[in-house]
C-alpha positions in Angstrom: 40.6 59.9 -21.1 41.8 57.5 -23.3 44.8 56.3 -25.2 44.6 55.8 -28.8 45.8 52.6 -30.6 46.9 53.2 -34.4 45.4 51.8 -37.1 45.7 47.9 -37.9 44.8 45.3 -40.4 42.8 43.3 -38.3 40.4 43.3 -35.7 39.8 41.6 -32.8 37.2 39.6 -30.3 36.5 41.7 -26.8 36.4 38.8 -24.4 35.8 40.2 -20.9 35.8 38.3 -17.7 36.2 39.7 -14.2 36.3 43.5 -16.1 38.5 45.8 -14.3 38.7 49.3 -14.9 41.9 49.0 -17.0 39.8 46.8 -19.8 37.2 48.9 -19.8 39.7 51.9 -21.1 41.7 49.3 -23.7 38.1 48.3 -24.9 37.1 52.1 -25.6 40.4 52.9 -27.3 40.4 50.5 -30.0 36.7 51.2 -30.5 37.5 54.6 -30.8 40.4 53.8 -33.4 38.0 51.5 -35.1 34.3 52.2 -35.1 34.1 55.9 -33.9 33.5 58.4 -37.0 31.1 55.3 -39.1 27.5 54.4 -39.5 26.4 50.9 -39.1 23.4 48.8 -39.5 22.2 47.7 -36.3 20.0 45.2 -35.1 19.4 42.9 -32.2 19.9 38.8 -33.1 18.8 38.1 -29.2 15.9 40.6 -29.5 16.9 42.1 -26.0 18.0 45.2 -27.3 15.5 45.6 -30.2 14.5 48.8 -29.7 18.6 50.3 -28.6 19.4 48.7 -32.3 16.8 50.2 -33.9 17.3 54.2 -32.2 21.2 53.6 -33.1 20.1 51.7 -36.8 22.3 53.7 -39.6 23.6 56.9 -36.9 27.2 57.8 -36.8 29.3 55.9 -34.1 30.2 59.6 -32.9 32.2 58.8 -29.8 33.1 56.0 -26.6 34.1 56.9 -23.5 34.9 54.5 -20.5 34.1 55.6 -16.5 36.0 53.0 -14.8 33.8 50.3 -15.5 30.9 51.6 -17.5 31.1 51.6 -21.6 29.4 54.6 -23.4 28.4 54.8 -26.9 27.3 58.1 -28.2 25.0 57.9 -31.3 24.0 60.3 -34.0 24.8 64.4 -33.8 25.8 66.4 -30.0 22.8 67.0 -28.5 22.1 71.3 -28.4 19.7 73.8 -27.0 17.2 72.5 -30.0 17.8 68.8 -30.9 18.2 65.8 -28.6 18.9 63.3 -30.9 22.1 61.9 -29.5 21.6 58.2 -28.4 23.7 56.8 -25.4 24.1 53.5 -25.0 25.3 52.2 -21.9 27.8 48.7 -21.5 28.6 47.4 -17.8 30.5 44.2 -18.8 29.5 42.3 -15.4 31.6 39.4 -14.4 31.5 38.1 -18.1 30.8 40.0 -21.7 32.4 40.4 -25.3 32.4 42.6 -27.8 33.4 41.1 -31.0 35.0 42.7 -33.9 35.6 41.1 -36.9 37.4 42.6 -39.9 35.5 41.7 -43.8 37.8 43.5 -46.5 39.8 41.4 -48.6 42.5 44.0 -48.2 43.3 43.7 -44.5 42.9 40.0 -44.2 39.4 39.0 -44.4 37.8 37.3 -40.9 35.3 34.9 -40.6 32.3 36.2 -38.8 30.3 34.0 -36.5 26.5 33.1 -36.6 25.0 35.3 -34.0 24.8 33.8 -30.2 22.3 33.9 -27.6 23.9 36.5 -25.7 24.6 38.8 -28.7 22.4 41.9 -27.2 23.7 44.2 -30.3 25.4 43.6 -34.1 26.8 46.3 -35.7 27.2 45.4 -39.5 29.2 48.2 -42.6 32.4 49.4 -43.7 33.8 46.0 -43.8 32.9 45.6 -40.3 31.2 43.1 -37.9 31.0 43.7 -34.4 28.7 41.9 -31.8 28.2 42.8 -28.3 27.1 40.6 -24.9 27.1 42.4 -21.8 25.4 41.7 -18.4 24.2 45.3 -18.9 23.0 47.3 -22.4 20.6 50.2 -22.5 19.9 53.2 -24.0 18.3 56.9 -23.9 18.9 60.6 -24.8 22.4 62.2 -23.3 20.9 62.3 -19.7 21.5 58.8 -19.3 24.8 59.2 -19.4 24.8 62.3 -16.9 22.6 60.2 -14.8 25.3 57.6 -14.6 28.2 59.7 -14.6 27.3 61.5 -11.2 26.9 58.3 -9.2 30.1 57.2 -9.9 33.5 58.7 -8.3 36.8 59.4 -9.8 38.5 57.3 -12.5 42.3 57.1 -12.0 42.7 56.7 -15.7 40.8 59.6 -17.0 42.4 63.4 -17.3 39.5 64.6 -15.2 40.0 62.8 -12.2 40.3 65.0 -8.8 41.8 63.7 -5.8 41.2 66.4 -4.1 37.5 66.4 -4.5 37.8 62.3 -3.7 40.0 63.3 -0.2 37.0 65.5 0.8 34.9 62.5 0.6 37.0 59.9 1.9 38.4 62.2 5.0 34.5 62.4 6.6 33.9 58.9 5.8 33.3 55.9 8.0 33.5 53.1 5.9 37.0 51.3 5.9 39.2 52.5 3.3 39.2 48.3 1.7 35.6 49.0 1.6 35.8 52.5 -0.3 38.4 51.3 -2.8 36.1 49.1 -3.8 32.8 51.6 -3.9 32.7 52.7 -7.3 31.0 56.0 -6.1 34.6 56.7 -4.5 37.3 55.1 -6.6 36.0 53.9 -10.3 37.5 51.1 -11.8 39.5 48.9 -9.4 38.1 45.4 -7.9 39.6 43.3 -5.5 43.2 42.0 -6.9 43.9 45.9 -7.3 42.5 46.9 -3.6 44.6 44.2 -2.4 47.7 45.3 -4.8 47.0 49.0 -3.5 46.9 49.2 -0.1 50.0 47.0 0.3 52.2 49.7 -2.1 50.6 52.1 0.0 51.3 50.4 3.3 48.2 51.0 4.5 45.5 48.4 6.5 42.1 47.7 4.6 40.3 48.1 7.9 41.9 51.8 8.6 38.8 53.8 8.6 38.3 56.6 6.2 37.8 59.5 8.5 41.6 58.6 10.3 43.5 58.8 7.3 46.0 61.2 7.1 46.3 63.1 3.5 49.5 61.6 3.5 48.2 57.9 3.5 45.3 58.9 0.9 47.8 60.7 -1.3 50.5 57.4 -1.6 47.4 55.6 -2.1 45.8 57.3 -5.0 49.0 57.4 -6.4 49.4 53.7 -6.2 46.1 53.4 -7.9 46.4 55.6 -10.6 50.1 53.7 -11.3 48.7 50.6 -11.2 45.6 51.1 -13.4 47.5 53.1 -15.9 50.2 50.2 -16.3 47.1 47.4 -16.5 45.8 49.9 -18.9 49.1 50.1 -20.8 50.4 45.9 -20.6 46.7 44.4 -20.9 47.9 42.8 -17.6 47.3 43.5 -13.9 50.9 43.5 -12.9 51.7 45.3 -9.8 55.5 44.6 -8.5 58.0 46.7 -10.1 60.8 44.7 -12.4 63.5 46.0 -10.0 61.5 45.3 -6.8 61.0 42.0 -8.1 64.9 41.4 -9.0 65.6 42.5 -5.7 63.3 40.1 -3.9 65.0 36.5 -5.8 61.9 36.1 -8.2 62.0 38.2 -11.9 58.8 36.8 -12.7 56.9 37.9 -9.8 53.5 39.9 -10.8 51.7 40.5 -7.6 52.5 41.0 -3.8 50.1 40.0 -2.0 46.6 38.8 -3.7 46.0 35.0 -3.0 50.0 34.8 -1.4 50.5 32.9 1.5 53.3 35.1 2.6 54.7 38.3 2.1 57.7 38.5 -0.6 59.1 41.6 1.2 59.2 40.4 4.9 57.9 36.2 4.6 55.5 37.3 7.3 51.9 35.0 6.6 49.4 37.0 4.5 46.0 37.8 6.3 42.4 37.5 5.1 39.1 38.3 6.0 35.7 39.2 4.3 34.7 42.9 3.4 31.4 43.1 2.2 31.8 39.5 1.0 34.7 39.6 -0.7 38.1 38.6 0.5 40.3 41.2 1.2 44.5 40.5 2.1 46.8 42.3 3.9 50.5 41.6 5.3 49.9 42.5 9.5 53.7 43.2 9.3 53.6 45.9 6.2 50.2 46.8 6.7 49.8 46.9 10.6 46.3 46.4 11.3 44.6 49.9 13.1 43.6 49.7 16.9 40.0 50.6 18.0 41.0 53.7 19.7 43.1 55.5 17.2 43.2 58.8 17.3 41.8 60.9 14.3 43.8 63.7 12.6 41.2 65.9 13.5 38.8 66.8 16.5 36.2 67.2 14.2 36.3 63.7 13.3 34.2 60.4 14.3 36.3 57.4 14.9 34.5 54.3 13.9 36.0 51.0 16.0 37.5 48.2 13.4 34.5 45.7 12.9 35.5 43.0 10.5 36.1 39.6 11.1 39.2 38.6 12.9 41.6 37.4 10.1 43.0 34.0 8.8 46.0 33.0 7.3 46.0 33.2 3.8 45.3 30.0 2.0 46.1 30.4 -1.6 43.6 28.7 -4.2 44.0 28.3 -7.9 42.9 31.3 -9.1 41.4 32.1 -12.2 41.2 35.6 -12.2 45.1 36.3 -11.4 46.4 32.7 -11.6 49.9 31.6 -10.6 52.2 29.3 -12.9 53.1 25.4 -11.2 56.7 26.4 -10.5 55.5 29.8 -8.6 53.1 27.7 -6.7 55.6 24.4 -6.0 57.5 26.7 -4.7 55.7 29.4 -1.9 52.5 26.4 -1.6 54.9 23.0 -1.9 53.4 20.0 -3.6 49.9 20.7 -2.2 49.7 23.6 -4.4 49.9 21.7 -7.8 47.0 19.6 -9.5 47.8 15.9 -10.3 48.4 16.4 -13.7 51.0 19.5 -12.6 52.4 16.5 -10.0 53.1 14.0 -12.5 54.7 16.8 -14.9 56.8 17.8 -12.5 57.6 14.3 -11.0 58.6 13.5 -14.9 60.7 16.1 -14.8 62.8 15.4 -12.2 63.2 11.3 -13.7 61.0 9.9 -10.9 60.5 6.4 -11.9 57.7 4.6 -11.6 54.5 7.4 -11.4 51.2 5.4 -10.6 48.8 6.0 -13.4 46.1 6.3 -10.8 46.5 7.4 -7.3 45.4 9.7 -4.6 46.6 13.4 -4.8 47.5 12.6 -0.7 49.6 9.8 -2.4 51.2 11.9 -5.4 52.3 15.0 -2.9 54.5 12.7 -0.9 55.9 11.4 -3.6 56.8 14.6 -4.7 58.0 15.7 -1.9 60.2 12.8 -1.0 61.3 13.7 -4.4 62.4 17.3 -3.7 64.0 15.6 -0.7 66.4 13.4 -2.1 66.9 16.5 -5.6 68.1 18.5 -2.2 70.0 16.3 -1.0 71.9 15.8 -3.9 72.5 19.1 -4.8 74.3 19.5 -1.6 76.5 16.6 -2.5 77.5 18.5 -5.3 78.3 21.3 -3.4 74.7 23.3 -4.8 73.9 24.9 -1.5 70.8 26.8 -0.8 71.3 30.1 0.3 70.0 29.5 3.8 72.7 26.5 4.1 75.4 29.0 3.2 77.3 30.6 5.4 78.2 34.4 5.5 81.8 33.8 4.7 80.3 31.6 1.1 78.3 34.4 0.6 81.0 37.0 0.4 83.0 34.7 -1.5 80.1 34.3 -4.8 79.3 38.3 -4.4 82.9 38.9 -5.2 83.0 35.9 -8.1 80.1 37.9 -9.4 81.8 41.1 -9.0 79.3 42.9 -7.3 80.3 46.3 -5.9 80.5 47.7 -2.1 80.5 44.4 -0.5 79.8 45.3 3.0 82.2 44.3 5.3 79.4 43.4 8.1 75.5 43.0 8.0 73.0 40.5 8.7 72.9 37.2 7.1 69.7 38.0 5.7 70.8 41.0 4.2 73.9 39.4 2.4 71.4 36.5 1.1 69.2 39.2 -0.5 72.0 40.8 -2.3 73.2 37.3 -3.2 69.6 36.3 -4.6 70.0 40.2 -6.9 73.5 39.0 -7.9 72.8 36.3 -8.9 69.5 37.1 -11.1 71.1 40.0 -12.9 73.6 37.5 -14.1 70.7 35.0 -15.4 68.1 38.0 -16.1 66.8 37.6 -19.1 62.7 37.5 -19.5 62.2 40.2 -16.7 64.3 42.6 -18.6 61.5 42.8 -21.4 59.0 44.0 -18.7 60.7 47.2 -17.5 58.9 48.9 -20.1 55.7 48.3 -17.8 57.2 50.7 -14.7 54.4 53.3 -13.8 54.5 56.4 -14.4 55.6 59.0 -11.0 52.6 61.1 -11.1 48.9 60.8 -12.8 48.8 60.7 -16.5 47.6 64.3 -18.0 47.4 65.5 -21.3 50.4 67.2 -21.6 52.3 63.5 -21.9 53.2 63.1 -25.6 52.8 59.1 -25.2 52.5 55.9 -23.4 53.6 52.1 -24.3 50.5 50.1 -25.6 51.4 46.4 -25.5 49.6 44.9 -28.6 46.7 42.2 -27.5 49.1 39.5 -29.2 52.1 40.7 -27.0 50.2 40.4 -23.7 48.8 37.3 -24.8 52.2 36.1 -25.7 53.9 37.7 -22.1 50.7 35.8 -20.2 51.8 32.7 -21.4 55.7 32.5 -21.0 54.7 33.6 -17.5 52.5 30.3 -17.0 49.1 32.1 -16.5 46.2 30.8 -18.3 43.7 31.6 -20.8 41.5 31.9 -18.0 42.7 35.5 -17.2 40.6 38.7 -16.9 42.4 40.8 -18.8 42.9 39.1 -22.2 40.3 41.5 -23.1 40.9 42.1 -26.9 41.5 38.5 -28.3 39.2 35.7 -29.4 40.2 32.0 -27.8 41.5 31.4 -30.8 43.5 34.1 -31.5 44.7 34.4 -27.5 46.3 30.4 -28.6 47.9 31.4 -31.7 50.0 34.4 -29.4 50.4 32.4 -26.9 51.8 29.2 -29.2 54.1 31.9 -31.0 55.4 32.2 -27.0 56.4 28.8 -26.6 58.1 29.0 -30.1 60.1 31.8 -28.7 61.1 29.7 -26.0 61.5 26.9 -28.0 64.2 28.6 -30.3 66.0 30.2 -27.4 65.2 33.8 -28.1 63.6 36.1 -25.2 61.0 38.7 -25.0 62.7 41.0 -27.1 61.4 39.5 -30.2 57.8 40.8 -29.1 57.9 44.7 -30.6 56.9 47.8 -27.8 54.3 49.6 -29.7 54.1 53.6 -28.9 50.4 54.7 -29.5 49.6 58.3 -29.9 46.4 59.5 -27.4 42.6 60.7 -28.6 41.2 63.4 -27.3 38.3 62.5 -24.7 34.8 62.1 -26.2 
């Protein structure tokens, strides 16, 4: 199931890249707020769905329905014991599609509407309504189609009719790797790699730990973890994954993810691990995650224990990613200079009034000066008495906790422990842009019906939040804005932070749900 979005004046463009499971849902909701219940003209400008536009041409838009992620349409009347007319048309995104929506009436704001592209598989066209669809996958048939489909694939953390239990009595007799499950949508439907990676950390469980020697325990905190992650992706239009107070906790407010594409682990610095699972990169802390032996015992006697096969792992070396990328200052500071592009390099070497900046050089060239840089900004903090926490000692340490008031000082622990309340102290004094994300805290168990309602952050607002956190347009989960419109929140961001005013100013919407289709 699905939540649904109120009504709103405009509509927007349904660019998908890298589409998750969470999109998927935030897609089918503000269909179902804005197409479901009308007939359209349909037709096909690529002529690659000719015949899908013509069986759907002038039938009610009954219903949509998202299975982590696969899109259905339903066409026309319920199918019954003597009619089969329902058409079902079936979206799977693939690593790139849109669905565009664009609002005609006068009264709401009139759109412009684009000349058809190449990819455009399907236009839908009344009611004041445009919207055109490219997908790596659109067909169509009766209501078995959908059945068909449905059966192959496994349990949905986002929808009211997921079973876990059902899900356990697969995974317990399997012996595939639980990183290797998580991502078999037959098993789990909807997560993709940042998630598996985001998951099994929470869950403190190894990717390579083989189905059939989990405990119920271990599956429990990790569909749990799944279903909390999803369902706040779902709710922020974000895939955000360390809780706001965690995150506080650890020295860095803005921190989104744990593990994916980190060279070390924020809760215990140890170096992050990878290796490939069915050709794609999986990550794991060896310290939080300890990594299963070959002979571990099985919770049952009934069970085969399958010895751990993959690759031996690497350090992590983080790249630029596109998919979940992190902002220059996140990256100068857990990757040093290396990290940055040129163009970041010069910024930042601007920033810090470095003189003389060669127009063209080497990036070998521009990372040492940067570096020497940070040396000699170091250097001179310490002269003005600006130590870094690791150059204080305990008896500094005590002294700012008390300055900042902060309660139950203990009277003896580890350095590192005084330094990490030190690091909290001293960003609840500063908080202010994390404060505007505790609204995105999962919820403590799976979402059912009987919840009243959820936070929806608007497309504009996630936009908007993307932005101030440094992450780029390139993002997978800016999933309901055109380019275009993506810029304009994003611009209204960096006036917020222009005029001095925090997140606040972006409104919290609270959306009522729709039944399922």
């Amino acid at each position: 199931s699905c939540l649904m979005v109120d009504g709103v004046a405009t509509l927007h463009l349904f660019l998908l890249t890298m589409v998750e499971g969470h999109s998927v849902h935030r897609v089918a909701s503000l269909h179902r707020n804005r197409l479901v219940g009308k007939a359209f003209k349909a037709w096909s400008p690529n002529g690659r769905f000719k015949e899908g536009a013509q069986a759907i041409n002038g039938k009610r838009f009954a219903s949509i329905e998202a299975v982590g992620k696969n899109l259905f349409a339903f066409f026309g009347d319920e199918p019954s014991k003597t009619t089969n007319e329902q058409v079902v048309v079936h979206v799977h995104f693939g690593m790139s599609g849109a669905w565009a929506c664009y609002d005609t009436n006068t009264k709401t704001g009139k759109q412009q509407v684009p000349e058809p592209t190449a990819t455009n598989r399907l236009r839908l066209e009344g009611h004041g309504l445009v919207a055109d669809l490219s997908a790596m996958t659109v067909q169509h048939g009766d209501h078995s189609l959908y059945t068909s489909k449905r059966e192959k694939l496994g349990e949905d953390p986002l929808r009211d009719d997921a079973d876990p239990n059902k899900l356990w009595a697969r995974v317990e007799k399997s012996t595939k790797s639980i990183g290797k499950l998580i991502m078999d949508q037959s098993y789990f439907t909807g997560p993709g790699n940042i998630y598996r990676a985001e998951i099994l950390f929470k869950a403190g469980v190894h990717p390579d730990k083989i189905g059939n020697t989990l405990t119920r325990m271990e599956f429990d905190r990790i569909w749990h973890h799944t279903v909390a992650l999803l369902q706040r992706g779902y709710q922020t239009g974000s895939i955000l994954t360390v809780d706001p107070e965690e995150a506080r906790i650890l020295g860095n407010p803005n921190l989104r993810r744990y593990i994916y594409n980190r060279s070390t682990c924020p809760r215990c610095r140890s170096t992050i691990k990878t290796w490939q699972i069915a050709n794609r990169t999986c990550y794991a802390c060896p310290t939080c995650q300890p990594r299963p032996t070959n002979d571990e015992t099985p919770s049952s006697s009934s069970k085969v224990v399958v010895g751990v096969v993959s690759p031996e792992p690497k350090d992590c070396v983080p790249f630029n990613s596109h998919c979940a990328p992190d902002s220059a200052d996140v990256r100068l500071r857990e990757r040093g200079a290396s990290g940055l592009t040129v163009p970041e390099i010069k910024a930042q070497l601007q920033r810090w009034n470095v003189k003389h900046i060669p127009a063209r050089a080497k990036k070998a060239d521009l990372v040492q000066l940067l570096e020497e840089a940070a040396t000699q900004k170091e250097a001179s903090n310490k002269e003005e008495g600006k130590l870094t926490l690791s150059d204080m000692t305990v008896k500094q340490i005590k002294a700012e906790l008390a300055s900042l008031n902060v309660p139950d000082i203990p009277a003896k622990a580890k350095k590192a422990d005084f330094m990490q309340l030190l690091k909290k102290a001293r960003t609840d004094e500063t908080q202010t842009t994390s404060e505007a994300m505790t609204f995105m805290s999962p919820p403590r168990a799976p979402r059912s019906s009987a919840q009243a309602s959820l936070v929806f952050v608007s497309p504009e607002d996630a936009a908007a939040e993307k932005a101030e956190a440094g992450e780029s347009l390139a993002v997978e989960h800016i999933a309901e804005l055109a380019p275009g419109q993506a810029r304009r929140a994003r611009a209204r961001a960096s006036a917020v932070v222009k005029d001095g005013r925090d997140h606040k100013s972006y409104p919290v919407r609270r959306k009522r749900k729709a039944k399922d289709p």
